[in-house]
N, C-alpha and C positions, 0 to 999 in steps of 0.2 A: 414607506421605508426609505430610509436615506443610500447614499448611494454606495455608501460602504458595505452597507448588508446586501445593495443589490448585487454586488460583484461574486455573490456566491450562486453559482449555479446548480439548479435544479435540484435545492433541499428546503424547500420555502416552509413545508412544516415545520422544520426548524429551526430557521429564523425566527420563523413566529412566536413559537415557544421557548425560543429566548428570549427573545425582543420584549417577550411579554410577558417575563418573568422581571426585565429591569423594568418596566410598566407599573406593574402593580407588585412592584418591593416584593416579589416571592424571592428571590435569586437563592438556590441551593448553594453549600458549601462545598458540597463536590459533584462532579458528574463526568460518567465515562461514555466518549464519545466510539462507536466501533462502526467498523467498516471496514471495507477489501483498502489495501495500500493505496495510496495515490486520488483516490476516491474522494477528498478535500477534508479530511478529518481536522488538521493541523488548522487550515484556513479556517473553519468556524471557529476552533477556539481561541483563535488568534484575533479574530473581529468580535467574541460576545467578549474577551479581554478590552477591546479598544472601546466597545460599548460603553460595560463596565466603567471606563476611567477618560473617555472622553469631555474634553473643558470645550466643546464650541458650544452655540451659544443657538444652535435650531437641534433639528432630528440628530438623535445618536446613534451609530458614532458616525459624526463629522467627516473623518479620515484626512483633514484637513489642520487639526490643531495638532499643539507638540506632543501631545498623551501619545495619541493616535499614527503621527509618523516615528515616533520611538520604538511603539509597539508591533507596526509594521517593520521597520528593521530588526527585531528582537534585541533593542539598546533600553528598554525603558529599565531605572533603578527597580521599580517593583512588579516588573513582571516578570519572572524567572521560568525560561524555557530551558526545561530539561531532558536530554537524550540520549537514550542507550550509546555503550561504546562498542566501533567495533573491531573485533578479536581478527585475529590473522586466518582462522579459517573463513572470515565475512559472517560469524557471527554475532547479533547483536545482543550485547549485555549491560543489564541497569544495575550496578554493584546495588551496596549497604551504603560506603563510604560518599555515594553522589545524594544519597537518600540524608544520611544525617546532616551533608554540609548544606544542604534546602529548608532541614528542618530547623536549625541556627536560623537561616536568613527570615524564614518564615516568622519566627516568634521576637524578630527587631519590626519597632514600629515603622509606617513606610514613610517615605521620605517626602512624596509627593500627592500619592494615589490615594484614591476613595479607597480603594481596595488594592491590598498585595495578590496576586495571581501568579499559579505555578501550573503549567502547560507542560505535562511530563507526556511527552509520545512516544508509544512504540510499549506499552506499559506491558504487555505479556511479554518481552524481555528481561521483565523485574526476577531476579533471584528470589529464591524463599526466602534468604534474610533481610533482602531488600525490602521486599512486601509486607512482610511483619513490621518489620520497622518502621515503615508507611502506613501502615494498619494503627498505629497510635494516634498518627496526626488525622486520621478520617473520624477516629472514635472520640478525637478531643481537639476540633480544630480551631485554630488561634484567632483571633475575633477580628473580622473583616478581611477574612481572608479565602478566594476561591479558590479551590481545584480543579485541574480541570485534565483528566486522562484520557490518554487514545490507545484502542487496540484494535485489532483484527477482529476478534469475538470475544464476549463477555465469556464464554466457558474456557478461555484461556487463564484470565485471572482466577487467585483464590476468592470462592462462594464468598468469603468476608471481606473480599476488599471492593467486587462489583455491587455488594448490596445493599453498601452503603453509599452507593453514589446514584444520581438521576442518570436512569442510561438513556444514552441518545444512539439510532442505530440509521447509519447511513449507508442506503441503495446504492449497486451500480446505478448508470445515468442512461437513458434510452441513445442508441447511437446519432439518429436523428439531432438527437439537442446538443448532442457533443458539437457534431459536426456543425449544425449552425454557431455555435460560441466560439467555432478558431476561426469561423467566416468573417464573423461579422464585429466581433472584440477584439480579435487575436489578427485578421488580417490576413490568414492561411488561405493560398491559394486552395481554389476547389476541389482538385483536382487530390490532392495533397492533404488537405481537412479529411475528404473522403474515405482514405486508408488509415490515416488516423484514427479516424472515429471509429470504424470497428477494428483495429490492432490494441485501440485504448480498453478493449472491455469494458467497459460502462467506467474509465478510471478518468477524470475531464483532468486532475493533476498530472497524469502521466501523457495525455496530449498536448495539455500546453507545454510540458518539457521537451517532448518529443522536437514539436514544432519548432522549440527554440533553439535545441539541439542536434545539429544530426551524426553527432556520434551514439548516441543510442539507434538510432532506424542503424548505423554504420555496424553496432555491435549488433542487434538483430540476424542483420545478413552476416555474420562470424558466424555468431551460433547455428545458424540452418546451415551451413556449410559443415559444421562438424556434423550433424545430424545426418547430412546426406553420405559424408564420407563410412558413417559408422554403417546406414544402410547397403552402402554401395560394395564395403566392403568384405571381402572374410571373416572367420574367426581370429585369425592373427593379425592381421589388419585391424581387428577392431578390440584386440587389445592392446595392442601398440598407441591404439587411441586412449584406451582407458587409463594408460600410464601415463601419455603426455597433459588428456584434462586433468587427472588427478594431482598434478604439478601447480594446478591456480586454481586452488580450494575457494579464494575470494570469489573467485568468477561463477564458481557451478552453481549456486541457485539461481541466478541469474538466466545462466545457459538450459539447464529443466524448467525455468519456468516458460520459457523460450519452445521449447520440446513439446512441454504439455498444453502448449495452447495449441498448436501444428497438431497434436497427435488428438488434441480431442475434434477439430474438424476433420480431420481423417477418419476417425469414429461413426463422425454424424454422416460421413458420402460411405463410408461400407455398409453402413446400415439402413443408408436409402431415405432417409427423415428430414433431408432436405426440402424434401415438398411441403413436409409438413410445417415452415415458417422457420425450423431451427437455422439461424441467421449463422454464418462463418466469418470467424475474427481474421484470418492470416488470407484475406480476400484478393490479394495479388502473389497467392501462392496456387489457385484453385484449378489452373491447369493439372500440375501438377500431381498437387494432392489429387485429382480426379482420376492421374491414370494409377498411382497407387491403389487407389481405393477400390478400382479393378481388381489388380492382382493379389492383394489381400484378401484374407477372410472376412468377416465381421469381429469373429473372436479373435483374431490376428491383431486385429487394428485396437481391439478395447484390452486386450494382454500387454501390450506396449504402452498404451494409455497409465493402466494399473501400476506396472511397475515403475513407469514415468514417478507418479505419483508416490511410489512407496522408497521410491531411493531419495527425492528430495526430502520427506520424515526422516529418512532413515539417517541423511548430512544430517540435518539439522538435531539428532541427538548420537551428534560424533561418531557415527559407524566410520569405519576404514575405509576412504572415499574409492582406492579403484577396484577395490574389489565391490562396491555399489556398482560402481562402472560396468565391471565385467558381468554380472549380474544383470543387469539392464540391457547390455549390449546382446547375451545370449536369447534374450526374450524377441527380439527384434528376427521376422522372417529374414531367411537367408535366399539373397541371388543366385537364381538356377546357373547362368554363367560364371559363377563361381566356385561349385561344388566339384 
């Protein structure tokens, strides 16, 4: 493999069976990539793109010619990456109106490229009229030209638009390989790789940002601080919270997914299954969470867990966000010095 394909970490059947689709001339006209966020969905289609229309002149893709660094900057004329938009509560939406101006540029001959390629991510975003309407260009696609979609899970999409595509489905990453890839590519003190790799959940995209960012570990500690306020708090106290998060609608899936990682290793210590190899993500939180997990029940711990999980559904199809809040917060055991 050349070293462009090598730079994807630990999805090598998938390389492969791309690599070795432009090999022996199969290449599909469409295919939906799915996977958890951050997980490197974007990155494969962005390199079997560069493959695809790479000019160097050994193994493809090069990552070395103009095809190839265009592609990587998302500048090439005929590679069209396209992205959900997003709305003021932080939801993301893929109109109609972004779906037909693709389908124009799709059906003009390409300028440079073997192939025109459209790289639409985040495709369970898609509106039903956007999908239909992208449903034509999969049943009648314009000739030398890929698709190439990313989602979280093919049962997200409508049954007609995943089934028409090669699905490709990418794993979280064993923490172990995480962590050796910020060591040894990425430069990530050990120390530092190490919480990474298990805060990343098997996501290697969301650790090298991390790494490279530390306002996200910055926003992390925000959000565990509201969480502990909410616990630490009363009833009144902890609606007075629910009014103040419900004021930055952008931030709250962010801040529950935040919750529900914390609250499903508090899960795993009430429940004692620790022994049993279930591995903990928020691993410089485990003091902590350990003396919780004391004074919780087990059902206490997987109740908070639940509803954790049913308020961020419940944002995500516009329910009323603080009364989600207040809802959530009343699920959360109450502090005897508080009563």
């Amino acid at each position: 493999m050349s070293n462009t394909w090598n730079q994807i970490i630990g999805h090598d059947w998938a390389v492969q069976l791309l690599a070795g689709a432009i090999e022996h001339n199969r290449v599909g006209h469409a295919y939906l990539i799915t996977g958890p966020e951050y997980v490197g969905k974007a990155t494969l289609a962005r390199t079997f793109a560069q493959a695809l229309n790479c000019t160097g002149s050994g193994e493809r893709p090069c990552g070395q010619c103009r095809a190839c660094h265009l592609i990587a900057a998302d500048r090439h004329p005929d590679v069209r990456l396209v992205e959900p938009e997003v709305s003021g509560r932080g939801k993301l939406t893929l109109k109609i109106e972004t779906i037909r101006e693709l389908q124009k540029d799709l059906n003009l001959s390409a300028y440079e490229a073997r192939r025109k390629v459209a790289i639409l991510t985040r495709f369970d975003a898609a509106t039903i009229g956007a999908s239909n309407a992208f449903l034509k260009t999969l049943e009648e696609p314009p000739n030398k030209v890929v698709l190439l979609l990313t989602a979280t899970d093919a049962d997200t999409l409508l049954p007609t638009i995943s089934s028409r595509c090669r699905t490709i489905g990418l794993r979280p990453l064993p923490t172990d390989l995480i962590e050796q890839a910020l060591t040894t590519r990425h430069h990530v003190p050990d120390e530092d790789a190490h919480l990474l790799a298990h805060l990343a959940d098997g996501r290697i995209g969301w650790a090298i940002q991390a790494a490279a960012d530390s306002a996200i570990l910055e926003a992390r500690a925000e959000h565990l601080n509201w969480l502990r306020e909410a616990l630490d708090g009363n009833r009144v106290a902890r609606f007075a919270l629910a009014d103040k998060l419900a004021r930055k609608p952008e931030l709250l899936p962010a801040i529950l997914q935040t919750w529900l990682s914390w609250q499903r290793d508090l899960t795993v210590l009430a429940q004692g299954v620790t022994r049993s190899g279930v591995p903990l993500t928020n691993i410089d939180q485990q003091t902590e969470l350990e003396r919780l997990a004391r004074a919780w029940t087990p059902q206490q711990a997987l109740a908070s867990l639940k509803q954790t999980n049913l308020a961020l559904w419940q944002l995500e199809r516009n329910a009323n966000t603080r009364l989600v809040l207040e809802n959530l917060f009343l699920i959360f055991p109450q502090r005897v010095h508080h009563e």
